[in-house]
Biopython code that builds the backbone (N, CA, C, O; Angstrom):
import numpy as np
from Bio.PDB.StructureBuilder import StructureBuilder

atoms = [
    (1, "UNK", "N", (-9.674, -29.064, 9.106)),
    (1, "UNK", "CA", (-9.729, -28.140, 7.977)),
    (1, "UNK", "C", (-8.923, -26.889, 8.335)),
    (1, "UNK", "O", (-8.930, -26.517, 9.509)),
    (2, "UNK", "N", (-8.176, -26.161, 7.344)),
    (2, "UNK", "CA", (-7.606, -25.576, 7.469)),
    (2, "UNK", "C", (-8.059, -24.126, 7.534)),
    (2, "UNK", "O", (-8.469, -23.788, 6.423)),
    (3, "UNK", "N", (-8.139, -23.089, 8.480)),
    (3, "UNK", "CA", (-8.403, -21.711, 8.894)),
    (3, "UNK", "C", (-8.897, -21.163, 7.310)),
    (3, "UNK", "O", (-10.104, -20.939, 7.210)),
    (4, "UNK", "N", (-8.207, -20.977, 6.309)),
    (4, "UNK", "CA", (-8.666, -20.464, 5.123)),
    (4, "UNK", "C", (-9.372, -21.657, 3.986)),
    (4, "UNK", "O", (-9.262, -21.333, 2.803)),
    (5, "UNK", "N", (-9.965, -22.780, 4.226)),
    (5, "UNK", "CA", (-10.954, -23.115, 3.355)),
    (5, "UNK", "C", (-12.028, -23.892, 4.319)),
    (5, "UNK", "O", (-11.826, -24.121, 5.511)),
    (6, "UNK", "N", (-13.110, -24.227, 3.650)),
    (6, "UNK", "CA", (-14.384, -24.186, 3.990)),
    (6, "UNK", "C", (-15.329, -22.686, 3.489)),
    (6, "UNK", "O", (-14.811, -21.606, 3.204)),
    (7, "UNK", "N", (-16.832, -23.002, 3.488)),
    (7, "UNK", "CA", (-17.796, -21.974, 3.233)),
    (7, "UNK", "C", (-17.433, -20.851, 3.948)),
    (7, "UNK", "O", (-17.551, -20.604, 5.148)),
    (8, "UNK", "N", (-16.833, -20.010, 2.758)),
    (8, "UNK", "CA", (-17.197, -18.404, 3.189)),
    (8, "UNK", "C", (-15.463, -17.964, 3.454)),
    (8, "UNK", "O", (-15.129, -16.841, 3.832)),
    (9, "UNK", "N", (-14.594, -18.967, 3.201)),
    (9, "UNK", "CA", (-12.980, -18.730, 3.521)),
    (9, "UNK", "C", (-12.577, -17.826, 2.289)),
    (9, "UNK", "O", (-12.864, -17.993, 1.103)),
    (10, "UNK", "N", (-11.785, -16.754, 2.925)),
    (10, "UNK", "CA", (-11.436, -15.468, 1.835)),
    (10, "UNK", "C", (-12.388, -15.062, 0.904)),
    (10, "UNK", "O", (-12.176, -14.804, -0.281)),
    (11, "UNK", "N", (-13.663, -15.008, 1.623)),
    (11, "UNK", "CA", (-14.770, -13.903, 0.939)),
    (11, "UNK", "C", (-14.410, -12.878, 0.436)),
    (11, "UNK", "O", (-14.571, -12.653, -0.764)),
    (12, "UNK", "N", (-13.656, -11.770, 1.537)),
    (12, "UNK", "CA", (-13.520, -10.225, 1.328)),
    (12, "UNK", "C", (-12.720, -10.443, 0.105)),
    (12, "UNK", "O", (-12.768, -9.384, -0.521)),
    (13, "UNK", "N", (-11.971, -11.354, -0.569)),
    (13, "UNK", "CA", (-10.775, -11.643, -1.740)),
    (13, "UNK", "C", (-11.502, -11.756, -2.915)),
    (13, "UNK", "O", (-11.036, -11.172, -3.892)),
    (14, "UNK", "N", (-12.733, -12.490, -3.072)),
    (14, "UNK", "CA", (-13.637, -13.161, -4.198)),
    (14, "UNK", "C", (-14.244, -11.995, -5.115)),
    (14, "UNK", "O", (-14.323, -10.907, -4.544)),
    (15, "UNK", "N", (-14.634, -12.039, -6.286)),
    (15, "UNK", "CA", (-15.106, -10.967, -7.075)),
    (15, "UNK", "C", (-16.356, -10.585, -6.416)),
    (15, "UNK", "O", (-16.541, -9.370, -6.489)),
    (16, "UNK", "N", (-17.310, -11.251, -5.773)),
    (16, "UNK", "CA", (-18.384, -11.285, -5.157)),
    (16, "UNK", "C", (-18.486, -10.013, -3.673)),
    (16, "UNK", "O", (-19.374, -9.174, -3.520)),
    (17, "UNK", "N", (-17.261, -10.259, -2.749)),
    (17, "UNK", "CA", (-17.130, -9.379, -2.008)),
    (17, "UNK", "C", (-16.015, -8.084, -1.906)),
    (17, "UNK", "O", (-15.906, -7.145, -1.118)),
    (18, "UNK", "N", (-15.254, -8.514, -3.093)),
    (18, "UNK", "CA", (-13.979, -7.097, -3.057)),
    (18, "UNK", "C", (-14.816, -6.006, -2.985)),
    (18, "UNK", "O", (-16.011, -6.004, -3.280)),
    (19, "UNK", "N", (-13.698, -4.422, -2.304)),
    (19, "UNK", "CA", (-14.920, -3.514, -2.285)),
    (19, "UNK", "C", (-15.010, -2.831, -3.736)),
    (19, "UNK", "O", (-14.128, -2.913, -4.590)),
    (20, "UNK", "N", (-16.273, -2.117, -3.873)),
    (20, "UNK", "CA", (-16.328, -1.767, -5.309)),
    (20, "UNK", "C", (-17.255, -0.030, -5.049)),
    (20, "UNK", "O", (-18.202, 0.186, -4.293)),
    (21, "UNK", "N", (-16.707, 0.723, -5.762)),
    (21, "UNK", "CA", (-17.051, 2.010, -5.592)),
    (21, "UNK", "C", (-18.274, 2.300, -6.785)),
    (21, "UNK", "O", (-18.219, 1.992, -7.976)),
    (22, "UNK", "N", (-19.242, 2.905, -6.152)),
    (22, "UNK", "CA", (-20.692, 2.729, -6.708)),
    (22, "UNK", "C", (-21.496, 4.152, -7.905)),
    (22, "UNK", "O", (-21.383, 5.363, -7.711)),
    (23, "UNK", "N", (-21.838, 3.849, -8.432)),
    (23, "UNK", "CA", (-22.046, 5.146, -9.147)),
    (23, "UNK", "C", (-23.503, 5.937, -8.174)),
    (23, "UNK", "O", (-24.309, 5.450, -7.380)),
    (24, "UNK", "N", (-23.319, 7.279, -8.696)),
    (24, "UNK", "CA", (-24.206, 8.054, -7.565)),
    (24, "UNK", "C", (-25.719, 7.295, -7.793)),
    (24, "UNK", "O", (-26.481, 6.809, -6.957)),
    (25, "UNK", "N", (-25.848, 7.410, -9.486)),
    (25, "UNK", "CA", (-27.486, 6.578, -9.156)),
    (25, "UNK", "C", (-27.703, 5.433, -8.349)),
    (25, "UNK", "O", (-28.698, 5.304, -7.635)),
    (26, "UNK", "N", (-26.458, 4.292, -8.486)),
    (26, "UNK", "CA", (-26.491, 3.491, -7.865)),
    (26, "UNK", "C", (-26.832, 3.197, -6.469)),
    (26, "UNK", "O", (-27.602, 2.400, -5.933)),
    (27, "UNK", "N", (-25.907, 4.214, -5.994)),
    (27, "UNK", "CA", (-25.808, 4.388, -4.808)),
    (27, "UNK", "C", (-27.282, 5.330, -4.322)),
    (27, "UNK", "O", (-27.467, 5.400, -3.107)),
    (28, "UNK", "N", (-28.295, 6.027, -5.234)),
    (28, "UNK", "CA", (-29.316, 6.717, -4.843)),
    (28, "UNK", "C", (-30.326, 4.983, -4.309)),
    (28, "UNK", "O", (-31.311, 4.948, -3.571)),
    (29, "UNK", "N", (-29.899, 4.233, -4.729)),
    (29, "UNK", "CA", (-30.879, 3.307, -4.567)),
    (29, "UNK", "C", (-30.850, 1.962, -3.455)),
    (29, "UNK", "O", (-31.863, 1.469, -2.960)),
    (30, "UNK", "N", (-29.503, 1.525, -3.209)),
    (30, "UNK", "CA", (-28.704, 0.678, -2.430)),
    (30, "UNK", "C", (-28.128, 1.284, -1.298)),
    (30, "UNK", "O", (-28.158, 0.608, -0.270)),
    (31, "UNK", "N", (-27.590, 2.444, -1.240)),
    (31, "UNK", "CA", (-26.592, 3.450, -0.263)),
    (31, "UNK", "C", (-25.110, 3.740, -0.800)),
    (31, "UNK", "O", (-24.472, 3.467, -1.817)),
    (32, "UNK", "N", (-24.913, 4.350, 0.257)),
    (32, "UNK", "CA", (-23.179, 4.600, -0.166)),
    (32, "UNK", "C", (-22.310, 3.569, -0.625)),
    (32, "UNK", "O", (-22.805, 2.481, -0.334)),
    (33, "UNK", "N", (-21.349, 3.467, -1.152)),
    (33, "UNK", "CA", (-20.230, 2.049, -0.905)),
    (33, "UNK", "C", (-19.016, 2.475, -0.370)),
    (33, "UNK", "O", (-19.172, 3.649, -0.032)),
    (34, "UNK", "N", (-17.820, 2.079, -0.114)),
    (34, "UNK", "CA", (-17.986, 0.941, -1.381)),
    (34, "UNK", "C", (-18.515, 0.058, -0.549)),
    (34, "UNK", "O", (-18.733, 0.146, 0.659)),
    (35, "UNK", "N", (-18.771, -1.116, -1.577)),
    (35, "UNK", "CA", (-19.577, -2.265, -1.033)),
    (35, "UNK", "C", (-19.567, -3.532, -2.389)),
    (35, "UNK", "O", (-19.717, -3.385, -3.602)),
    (36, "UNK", "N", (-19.310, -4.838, -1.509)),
    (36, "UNK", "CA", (-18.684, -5.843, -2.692)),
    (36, "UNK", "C", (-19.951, -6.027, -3.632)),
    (36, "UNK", "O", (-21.023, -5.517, -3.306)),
    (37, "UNK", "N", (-19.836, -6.648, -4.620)),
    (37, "UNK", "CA", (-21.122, -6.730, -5.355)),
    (37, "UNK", "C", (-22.152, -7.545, -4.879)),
    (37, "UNK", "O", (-23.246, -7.191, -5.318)),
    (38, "UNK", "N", (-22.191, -8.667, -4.014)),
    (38, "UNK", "CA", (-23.267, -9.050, -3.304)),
    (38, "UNK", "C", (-24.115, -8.525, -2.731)),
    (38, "UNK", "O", (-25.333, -8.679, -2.811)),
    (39, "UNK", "N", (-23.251, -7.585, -1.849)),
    (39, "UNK", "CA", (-24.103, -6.580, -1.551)),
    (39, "UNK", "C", (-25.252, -5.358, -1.850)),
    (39, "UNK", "O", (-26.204, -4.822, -1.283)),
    (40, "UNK", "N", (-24.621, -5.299, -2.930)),
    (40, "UNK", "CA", (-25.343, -4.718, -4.034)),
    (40, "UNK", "C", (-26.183, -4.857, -4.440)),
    (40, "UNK", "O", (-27.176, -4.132, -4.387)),
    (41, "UNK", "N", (-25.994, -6.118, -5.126)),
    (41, "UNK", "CA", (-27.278, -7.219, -5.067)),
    (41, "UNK", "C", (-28.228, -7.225, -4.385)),
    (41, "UNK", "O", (-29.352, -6.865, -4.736)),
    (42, "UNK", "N", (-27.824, -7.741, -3.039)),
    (42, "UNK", "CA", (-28.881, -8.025, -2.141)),
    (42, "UNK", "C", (-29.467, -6.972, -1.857)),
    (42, "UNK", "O", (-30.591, -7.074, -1.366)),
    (43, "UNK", "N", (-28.766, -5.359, -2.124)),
    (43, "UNK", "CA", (-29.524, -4.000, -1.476)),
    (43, "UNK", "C", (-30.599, -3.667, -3.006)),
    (43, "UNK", "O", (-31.296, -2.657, -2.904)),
    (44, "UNK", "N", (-30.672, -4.145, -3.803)),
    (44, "UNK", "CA", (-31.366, -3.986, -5.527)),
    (44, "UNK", "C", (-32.344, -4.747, -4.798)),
    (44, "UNK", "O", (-33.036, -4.282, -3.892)),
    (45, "UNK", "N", (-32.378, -5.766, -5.161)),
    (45, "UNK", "CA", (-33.309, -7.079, -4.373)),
    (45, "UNK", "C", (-34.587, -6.577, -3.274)),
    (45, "UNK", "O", (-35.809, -6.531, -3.415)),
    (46, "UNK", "N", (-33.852, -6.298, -2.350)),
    (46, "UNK", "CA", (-34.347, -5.346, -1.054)),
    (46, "UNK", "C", (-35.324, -4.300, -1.309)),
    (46, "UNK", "O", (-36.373, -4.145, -0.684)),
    (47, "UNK", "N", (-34.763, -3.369, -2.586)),
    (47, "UNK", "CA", (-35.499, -2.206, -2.672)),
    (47, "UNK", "C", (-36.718, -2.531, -4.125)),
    (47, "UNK", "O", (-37.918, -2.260, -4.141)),
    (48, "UNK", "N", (-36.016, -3.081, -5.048)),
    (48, "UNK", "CA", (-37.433, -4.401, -5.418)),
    (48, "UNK", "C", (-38.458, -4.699, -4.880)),
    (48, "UNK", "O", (-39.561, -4.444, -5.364)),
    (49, "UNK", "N", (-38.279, -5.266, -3.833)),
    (49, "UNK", "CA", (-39.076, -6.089, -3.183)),
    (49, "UNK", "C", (-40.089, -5.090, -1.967)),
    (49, "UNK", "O", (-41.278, -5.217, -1.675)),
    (50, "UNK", "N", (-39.014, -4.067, -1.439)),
    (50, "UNK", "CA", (-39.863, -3.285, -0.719)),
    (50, "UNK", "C", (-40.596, -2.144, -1.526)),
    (50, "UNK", "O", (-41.023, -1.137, -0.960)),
    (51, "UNK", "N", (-40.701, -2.336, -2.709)),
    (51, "UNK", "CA", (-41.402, -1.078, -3.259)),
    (51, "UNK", "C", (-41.896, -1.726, -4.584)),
    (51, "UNK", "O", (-41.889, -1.276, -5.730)),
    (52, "UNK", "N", (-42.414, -3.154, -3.989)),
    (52, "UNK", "CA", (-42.908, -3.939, -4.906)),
    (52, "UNK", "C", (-43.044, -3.379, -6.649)),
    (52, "UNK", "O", (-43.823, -2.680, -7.298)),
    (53, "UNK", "N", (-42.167, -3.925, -6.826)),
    (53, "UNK", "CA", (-41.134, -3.636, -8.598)),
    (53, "UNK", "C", (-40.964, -4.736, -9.295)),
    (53, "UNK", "O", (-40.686, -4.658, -10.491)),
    (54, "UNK", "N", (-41.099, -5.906, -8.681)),
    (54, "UNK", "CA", (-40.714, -7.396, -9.483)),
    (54, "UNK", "C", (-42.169, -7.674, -10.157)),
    (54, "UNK", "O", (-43.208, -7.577, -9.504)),
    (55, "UNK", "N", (-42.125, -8.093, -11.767)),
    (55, "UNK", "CA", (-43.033, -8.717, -11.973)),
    (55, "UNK", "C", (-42.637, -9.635, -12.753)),
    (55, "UNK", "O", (-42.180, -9.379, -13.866)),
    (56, "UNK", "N", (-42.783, -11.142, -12.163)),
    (56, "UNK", "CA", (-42.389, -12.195, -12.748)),
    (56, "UNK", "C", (-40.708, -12.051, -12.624)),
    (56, "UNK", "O", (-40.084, -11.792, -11.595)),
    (57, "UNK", "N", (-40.219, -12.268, -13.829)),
    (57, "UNK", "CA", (-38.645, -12.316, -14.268)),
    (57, "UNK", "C", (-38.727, -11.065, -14.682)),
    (57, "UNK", "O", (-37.829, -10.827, -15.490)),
    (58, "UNK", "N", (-39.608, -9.913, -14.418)),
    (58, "UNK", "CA", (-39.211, -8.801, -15.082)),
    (58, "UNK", "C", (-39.256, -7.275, -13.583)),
    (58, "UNK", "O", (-39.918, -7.128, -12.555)),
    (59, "UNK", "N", (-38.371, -6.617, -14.148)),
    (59, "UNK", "CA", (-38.410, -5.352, -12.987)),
    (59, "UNK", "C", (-38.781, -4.240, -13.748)),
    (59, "UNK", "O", (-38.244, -3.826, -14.776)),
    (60, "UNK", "N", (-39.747, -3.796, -13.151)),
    (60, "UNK", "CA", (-40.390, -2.548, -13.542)),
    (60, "UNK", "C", (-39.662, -1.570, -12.736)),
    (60, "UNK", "O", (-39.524, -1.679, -11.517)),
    (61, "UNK", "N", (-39.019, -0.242, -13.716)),
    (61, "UNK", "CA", (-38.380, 0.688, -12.792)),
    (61, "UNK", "C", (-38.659, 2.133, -12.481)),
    (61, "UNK", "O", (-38.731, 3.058, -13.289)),
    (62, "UNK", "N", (-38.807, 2.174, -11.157)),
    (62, "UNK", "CA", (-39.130, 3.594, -10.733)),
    (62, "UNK", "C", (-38.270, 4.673, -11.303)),
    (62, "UNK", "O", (-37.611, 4.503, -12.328)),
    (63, "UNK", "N", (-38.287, 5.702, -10.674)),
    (63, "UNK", "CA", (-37.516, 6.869, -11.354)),
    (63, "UNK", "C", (-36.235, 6.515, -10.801)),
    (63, "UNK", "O", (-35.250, 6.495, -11.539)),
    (64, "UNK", "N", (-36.143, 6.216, -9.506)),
    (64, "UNK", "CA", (-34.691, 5.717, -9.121)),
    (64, "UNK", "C", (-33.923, 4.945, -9.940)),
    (64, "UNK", "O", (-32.773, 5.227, -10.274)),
    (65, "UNK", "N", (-34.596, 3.878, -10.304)),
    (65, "UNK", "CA", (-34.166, 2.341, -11.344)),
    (65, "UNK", "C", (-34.119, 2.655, -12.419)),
    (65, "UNK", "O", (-33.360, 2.054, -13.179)),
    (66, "UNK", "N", (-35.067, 3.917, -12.961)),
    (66, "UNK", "CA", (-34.797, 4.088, -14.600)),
    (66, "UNK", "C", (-33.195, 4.770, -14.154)),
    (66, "UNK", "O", (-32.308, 4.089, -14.669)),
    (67, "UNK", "N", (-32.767, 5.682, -13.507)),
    (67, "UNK", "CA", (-31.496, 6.427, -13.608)),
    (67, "UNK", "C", (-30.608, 5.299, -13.791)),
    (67, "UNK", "O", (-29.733, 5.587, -14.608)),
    (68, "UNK", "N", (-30.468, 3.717, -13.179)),
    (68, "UNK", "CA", (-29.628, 3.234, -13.171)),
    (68, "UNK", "C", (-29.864, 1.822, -14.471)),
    (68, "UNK", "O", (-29.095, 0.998, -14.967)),
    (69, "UNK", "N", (-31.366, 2.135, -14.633)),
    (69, "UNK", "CA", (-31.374, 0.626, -15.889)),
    (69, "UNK", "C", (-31.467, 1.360, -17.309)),
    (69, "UNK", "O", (-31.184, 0.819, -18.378)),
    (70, "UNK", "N", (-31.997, 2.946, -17.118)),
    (70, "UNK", "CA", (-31.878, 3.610, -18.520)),
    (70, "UNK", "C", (-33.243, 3.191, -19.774)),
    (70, "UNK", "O", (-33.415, 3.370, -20.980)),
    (71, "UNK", "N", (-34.026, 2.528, -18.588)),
    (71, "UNK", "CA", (-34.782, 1.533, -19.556)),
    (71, "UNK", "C", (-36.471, 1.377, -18.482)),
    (71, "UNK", "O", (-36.318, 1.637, -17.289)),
    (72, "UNK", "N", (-37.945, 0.976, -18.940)),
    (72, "UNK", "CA", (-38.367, 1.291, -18.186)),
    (72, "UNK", "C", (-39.072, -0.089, -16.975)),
    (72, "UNK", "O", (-39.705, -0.056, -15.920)),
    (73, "UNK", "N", (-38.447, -1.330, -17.985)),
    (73, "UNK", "CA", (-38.666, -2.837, -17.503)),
    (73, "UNK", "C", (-37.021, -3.397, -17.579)),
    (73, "UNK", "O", (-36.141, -2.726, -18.118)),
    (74, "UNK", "N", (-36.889, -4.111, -17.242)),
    (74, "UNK", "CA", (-35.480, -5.171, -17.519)),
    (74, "UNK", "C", (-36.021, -6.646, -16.577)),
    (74, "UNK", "O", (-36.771, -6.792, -15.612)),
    (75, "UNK", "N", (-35.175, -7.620, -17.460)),
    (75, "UNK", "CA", (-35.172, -8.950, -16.672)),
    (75, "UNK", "C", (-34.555, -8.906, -15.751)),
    (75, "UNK", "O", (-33.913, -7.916, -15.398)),
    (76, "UNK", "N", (-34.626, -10.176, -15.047)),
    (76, "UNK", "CA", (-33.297, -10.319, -13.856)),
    (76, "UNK", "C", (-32.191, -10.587, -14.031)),
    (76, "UNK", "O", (-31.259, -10.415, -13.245)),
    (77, "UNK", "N", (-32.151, -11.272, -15.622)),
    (77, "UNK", "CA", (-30.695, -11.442, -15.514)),
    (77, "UNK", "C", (-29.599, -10.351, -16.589)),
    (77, "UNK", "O", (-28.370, -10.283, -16.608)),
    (78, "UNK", "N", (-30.808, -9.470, -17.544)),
    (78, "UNK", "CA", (-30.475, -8.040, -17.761)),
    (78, "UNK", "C", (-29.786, -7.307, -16.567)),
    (78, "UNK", "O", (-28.702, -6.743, -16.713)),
    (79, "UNK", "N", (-30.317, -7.331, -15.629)),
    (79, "UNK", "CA", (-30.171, -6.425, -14.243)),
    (79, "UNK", "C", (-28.712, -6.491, -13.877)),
    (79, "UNK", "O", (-28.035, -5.483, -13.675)),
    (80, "UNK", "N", (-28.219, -7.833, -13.796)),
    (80, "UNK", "CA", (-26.686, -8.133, -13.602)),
    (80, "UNK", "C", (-25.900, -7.529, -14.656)),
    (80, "UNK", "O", (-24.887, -6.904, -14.341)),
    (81, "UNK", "N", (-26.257, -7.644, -15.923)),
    (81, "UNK", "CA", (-25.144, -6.872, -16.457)),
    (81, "UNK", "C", (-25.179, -5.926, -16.779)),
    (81, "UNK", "O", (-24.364, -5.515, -17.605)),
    (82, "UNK", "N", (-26.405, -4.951, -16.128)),
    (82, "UNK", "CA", (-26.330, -3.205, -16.528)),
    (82, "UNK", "C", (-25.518, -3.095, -15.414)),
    (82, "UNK", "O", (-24.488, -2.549, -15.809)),
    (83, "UNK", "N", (-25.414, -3.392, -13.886)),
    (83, "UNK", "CA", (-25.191, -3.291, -13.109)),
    (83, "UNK", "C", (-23.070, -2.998, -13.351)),
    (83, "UNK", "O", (-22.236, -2.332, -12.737)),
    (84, "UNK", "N", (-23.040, -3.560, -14.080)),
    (84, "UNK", "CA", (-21.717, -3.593, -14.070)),
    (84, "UNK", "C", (-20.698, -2.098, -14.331)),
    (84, "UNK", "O", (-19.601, -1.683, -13.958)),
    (85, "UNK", "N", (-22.056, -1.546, -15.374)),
    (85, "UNK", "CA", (-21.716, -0.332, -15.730)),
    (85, "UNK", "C", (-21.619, 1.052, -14.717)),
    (85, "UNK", "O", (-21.258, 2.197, -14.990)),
    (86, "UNK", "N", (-22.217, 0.301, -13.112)),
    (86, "UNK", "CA", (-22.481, 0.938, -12.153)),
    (86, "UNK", "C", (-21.486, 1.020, -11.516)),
    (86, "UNK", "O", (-21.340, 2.028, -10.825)),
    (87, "UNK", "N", (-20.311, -0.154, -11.527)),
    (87, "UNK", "CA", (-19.469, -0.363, -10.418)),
    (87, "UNK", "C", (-18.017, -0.618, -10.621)),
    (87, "UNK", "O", (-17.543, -1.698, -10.970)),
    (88, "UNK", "N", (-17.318, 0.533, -10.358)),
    (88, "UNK", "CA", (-15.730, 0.318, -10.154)),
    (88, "UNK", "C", (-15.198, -0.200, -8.968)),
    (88, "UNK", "O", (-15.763, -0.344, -7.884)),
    (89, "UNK", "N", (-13.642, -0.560, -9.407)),
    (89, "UNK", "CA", (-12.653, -0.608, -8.267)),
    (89, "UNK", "C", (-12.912, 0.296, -7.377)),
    (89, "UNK", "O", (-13.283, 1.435, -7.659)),
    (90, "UNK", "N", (-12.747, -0.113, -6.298)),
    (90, "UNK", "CA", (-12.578, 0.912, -4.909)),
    (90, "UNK", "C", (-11.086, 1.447, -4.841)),
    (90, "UNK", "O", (-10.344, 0.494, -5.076)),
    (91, "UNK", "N", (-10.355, 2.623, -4.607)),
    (91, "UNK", "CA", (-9.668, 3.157, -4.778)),
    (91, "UNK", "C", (-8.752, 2.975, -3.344)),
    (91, "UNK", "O", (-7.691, 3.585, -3.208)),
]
sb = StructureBuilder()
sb.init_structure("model")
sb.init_model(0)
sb.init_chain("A")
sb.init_seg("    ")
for serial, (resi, resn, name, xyz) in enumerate(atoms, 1):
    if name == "N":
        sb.init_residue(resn, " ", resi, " ")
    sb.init_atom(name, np.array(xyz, "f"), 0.0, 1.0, " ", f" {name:<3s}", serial, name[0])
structure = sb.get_structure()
């Protein structure tokens, strides 16, 4: 197999890991970026989970999460596309 395919070949390239520059709420909740959107993800997820916020398919949001969902529940798959409004090109 060739150096660039197989699992995980040109990640940093994929929409998933390019870097992406974060809005401040965003970033009040995940950390600084930039950082590809997986990451992102997985740092939402993280702070979910450690400040027990998931109920069911639905996220209940703290004051942190309302700044970034604008709203005071959202689904999970709501969550992905407010998120978008969070995150530019990295410069």
């Amino acid at each position: 197999m060739a150096e660039n395919e197989g699992p995980g070949a040109g990640e940093e390239n994929d929409g998933l890991h390019r870097p992406l520059t974060l809005s401040n709420e965003l970033s009040n909740v995940v950390g600084d970026g930039p950082m590809g959107r997986a990451d992102v993800v997985s740092g939402l997820w993280d702070y979910i989970k450690r400040n027990d916020l998931q109920d069911g398919q639905e996220i209940r949001a703290d004051d942190k999460l309302k700044a970034v969902f604008h709203k005071d529940r959202v689904s999970m798959f709501e969550m992905n596309e407010i998120l978008s409004d969070h995150l530019r090109e990295a410069r």
